[in-house]
C-alpha positions as CSV (number, residue, x, y, z in Angstrom):
1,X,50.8,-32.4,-16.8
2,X,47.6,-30.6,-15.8
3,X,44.4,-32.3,-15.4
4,X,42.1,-32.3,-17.8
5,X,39.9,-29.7,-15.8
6,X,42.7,-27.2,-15.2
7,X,43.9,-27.5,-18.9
8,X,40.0,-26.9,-20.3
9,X,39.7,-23.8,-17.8
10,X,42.9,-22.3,-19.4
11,X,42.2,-23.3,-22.8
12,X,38.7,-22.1,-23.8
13,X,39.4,-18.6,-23.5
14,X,41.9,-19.0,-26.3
15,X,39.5,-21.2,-28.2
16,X,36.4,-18.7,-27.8
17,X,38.3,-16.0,-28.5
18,X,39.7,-17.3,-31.7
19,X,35.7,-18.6,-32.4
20,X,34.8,-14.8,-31.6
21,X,37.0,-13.3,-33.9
22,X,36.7,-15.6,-37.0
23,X,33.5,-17.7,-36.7
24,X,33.4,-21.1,-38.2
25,X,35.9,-20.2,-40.7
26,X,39.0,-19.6,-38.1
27,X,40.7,-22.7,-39.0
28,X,40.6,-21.1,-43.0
29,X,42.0,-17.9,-41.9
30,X,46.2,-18.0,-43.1
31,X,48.6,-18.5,-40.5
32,X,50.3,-15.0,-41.2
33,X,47.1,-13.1,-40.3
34,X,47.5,-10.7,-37.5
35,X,46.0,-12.5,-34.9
36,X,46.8,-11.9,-31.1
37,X,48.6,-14.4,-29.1
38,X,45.4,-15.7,-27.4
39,X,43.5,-16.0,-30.6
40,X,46.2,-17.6,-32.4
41,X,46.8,-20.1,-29.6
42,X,43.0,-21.2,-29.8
43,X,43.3,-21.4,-33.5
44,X,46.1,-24.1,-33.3
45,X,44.1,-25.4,-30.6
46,X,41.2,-26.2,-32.6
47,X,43.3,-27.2,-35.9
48,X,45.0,-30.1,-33.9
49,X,41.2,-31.3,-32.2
50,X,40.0,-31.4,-35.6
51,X,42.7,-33.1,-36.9
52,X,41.3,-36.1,-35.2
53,X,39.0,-37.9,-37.0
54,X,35.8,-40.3,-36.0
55,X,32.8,-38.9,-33.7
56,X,34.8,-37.3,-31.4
57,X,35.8,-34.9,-33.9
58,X,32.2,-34.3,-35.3
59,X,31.4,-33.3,-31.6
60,X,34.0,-30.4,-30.7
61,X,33.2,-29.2,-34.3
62,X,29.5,-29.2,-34.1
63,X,30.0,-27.4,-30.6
64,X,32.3,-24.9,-31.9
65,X,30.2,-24.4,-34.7
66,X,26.8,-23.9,-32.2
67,X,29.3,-21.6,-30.6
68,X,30.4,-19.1,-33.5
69,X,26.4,-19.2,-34.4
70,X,25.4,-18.3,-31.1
71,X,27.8,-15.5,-30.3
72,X,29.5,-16.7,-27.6
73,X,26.4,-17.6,-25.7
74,X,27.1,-19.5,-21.9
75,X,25.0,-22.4,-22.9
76,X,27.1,-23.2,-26.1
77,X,30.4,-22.0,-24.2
78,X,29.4,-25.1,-21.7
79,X,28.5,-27.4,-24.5
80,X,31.8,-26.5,-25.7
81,X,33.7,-27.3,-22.2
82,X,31.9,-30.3,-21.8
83,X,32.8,-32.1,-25.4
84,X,36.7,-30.9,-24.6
85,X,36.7,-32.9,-21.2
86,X,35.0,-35.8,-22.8
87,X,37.1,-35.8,-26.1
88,X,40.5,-35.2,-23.5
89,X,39.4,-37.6,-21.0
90,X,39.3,-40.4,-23.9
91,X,42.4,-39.4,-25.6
92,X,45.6,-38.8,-23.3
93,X,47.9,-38.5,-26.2
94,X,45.8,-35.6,-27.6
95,X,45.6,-34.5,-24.3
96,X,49.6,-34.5,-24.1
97,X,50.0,-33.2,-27.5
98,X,47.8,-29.9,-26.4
99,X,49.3,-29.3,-23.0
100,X,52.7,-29.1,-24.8
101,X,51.2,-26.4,-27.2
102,X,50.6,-24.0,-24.5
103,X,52.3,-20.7,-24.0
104,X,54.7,-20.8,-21.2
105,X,53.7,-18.8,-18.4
106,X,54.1,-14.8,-18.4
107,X,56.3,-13.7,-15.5
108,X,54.9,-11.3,-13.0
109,X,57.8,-10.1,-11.0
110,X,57.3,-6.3,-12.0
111,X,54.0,-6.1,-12.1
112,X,50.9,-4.8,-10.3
113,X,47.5,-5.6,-9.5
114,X,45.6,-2.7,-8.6
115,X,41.7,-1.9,-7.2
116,X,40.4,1.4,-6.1
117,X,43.5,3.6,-6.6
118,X,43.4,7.1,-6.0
119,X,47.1,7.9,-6.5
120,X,50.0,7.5,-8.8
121,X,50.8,3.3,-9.3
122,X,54.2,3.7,-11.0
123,X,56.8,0.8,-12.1
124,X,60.0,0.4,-13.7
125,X,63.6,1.4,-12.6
126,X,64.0,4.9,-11.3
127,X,60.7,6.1,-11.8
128,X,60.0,9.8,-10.2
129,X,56.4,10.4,-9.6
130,X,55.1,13.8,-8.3
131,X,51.9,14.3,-7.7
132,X,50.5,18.1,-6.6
133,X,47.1,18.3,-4.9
């Protein structure tokens, strides 16, 4: 299981995207929406945090809530990290429960990461490239 750092750094893209997209109502949007992988990953995300009850609870949603008002501004985005680890750090089931709701990891054998080309990047089997200068 990842730490609780490692799991919050991968996590809260998902979650602020799904905040971006929807606002404070994302956990009233229908499950069937088109939503993109990440967005619907941060959706579930937040509906099993707020699923929790006591303070804990109040405290992601009042975060996520600063956050959808603010438009994804660093401060709340921070405010939002910080009430994750605390609210992970105090509950290692949740923790467990979340790690086991992440997608599994996207292979990269076939692809390419590329900076400053100037030419033809091509990939797949057989490719023929031709480039005339």
């Amino acid at each position: 299981m990842p730490d609780i750092d490692v799991f919050v750094a991968q996590a809260l893209p998902a979650i602020s995207a799904a905040v971006s997209a929807y606002g404070v109502g994302v956990l009233t949007r229908a499950e069937g929406q088109a939503m993109d992988a990440t967005v619907q990953w941060g959706r579930q995300l937040l509906t099993r945090l707020f699923n929790r009850s006591g303070d804990r609870q109040a405290r992601v949603e009042a975060a996520v809530a600063d956050l959808a008002e603010t438009g994804g501004d660093p401060d709340s985005l921070a405010a939002l990290r910080l009430q994750l680890r605390q609210v992970l750090a105090q509950d290692p089931q949740l923790m467990a429960e979340l790690v086991q709701m992440m997608p599994p990891p996207t292979s990269h054998t076939r692809s390419v990461d590329v900076g400053g080309n100037y030419g033809i990047v091509s990939t797949g089997d057989g490719a023929t490239n031709i480039q005339h200068r």
